[in-house]
C-alpha positions, -999 to 999 in steps of 0.1 A, spaced: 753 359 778 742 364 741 771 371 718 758 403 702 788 399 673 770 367 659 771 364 621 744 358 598 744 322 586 752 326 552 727 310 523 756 307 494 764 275 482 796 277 464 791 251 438 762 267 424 784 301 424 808 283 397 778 268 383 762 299 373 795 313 363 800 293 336 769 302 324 771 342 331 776 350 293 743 331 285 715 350 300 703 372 273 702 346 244 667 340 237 679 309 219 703 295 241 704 279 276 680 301 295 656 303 266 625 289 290 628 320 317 625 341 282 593 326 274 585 320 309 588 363 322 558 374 306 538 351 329 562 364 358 554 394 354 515 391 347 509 372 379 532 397 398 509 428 387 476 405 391 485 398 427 497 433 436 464 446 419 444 423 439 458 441 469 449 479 458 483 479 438 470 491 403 504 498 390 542 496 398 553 530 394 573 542 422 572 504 436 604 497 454 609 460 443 640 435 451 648 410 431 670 383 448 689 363 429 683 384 401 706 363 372 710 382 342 685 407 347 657 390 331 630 400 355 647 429 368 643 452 327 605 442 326 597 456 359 617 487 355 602 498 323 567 489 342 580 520 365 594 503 391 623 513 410 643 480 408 670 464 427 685 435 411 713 415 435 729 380 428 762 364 448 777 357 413 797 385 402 796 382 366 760 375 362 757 411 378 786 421 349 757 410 323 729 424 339 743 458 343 759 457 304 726 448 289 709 474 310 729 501 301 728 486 263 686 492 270 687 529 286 674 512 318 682 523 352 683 491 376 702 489 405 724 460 403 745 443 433 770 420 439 753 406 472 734 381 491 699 391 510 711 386 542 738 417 539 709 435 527 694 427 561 725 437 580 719 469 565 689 476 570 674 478 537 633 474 532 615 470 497 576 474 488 580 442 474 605 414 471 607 383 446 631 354 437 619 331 416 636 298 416 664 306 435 655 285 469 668 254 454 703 268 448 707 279 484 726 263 509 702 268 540 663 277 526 656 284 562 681 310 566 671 324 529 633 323 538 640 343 573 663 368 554 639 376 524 611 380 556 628 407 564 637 424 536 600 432 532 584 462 543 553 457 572 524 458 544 552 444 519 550 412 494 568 385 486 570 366 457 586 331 458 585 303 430 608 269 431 603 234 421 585 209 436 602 178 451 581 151 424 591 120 401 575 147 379 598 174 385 628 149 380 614 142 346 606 170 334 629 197 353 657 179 352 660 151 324 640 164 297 648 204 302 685 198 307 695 167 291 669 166 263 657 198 255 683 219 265 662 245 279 689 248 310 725 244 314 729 206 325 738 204 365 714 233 368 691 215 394 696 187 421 666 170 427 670 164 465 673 201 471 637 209 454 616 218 479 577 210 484 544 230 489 544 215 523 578 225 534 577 258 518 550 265 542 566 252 572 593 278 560 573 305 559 558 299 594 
């Protein structure tokens, strides 16, 4: 007999939870620890419109878009004033307590949550298009993230995914130099053994 009251298995990792908020005050300094996803979001945000106009999407007015593992915000203001209707959700409560601060600071309407995608799934909830960018890595079951995210889509929906791939490279450079050197992320952002490849992400997917 199926047990009908099964629960969800649940994607957070609590180490990255305290992780991130330590670092919850930090989001919105262009200078400071996060300083790459500033001068990386223009890019975001290009591709996301090239590859939604590519489909017949000439604009995002009136999208519904969902942005998991949303952070500060810094996705979630440049998609809104695009005309988006945004949702913004991240499991760490006081990176949603920035996010909503900086948006009210802006005159932006964004919907911010205090969740995880899977309770968005429980309830039912569909978006025109859904997007977390780097966000896989800090999960504790990908498989479980990618099915929930799946979901979250509407039938003719997208989905937007970006992470980093599982290379001496990426150790280098995403982890050494950007954290340790540069600064460009708080150090003990990444682990290296949970960066995940082109290969799996695909299998993921399937």
């Amino acid at each position: 007999m199926t047990n009908q009251n099964i629960q969800p298995l649940s994607t957070i990792d609590p180490d990255e939870i305290r992780h991130f908020t330590n670092h919850s005050q930090s989001w919105w300094d262009e200078q400071g620890q996060f300083r790459i996803l500033h001068r990386m979001n223009p890019l975001r945000v290009e591709f996301i419109r090239e590859n939604l106009k590519a489909e017949g999407i000439l604009d995002l007015q009136g999208l519904s878009i969902l942005d998991v593992g949303c952070g500060g915000g810094l996705l979630c203001e440049p998609l809104a004033r695009l005309g988006a209707n945004v949702t913004g959700i991240d499991a760490t409560a006081p990176n949603i307590d920035t996010a909503k601060k900086h948006a009210d600071a802006m005159g932006l309407s964004i919907d911010y949550q205090c969740t995880t995608a899977e309770e968005l799934v429980a309830q039912g909830q569909k978006f025109d298009v859904v997007i977390s960018y780097e966000v896989i890595e800090h999960v504790a079951h990908p498989g479980a993230f990618i099915a929930a995210l799946t979901k979250l889509a509407n039938p003719n929906g997208h989905l937007f995914l970006s992470t980093l791939n599982r290379t001496p490279q990426s150790y280098l450079f995403g982890i050494l130099a950007a954290e340790y050197i540069l600064g460009w992320a708080p150090k003990g952002t990444h682990q290296w053994n949970k960066f995940i490849s082109p290969q799996e992400l695909s299998r993921l997917l399937e």
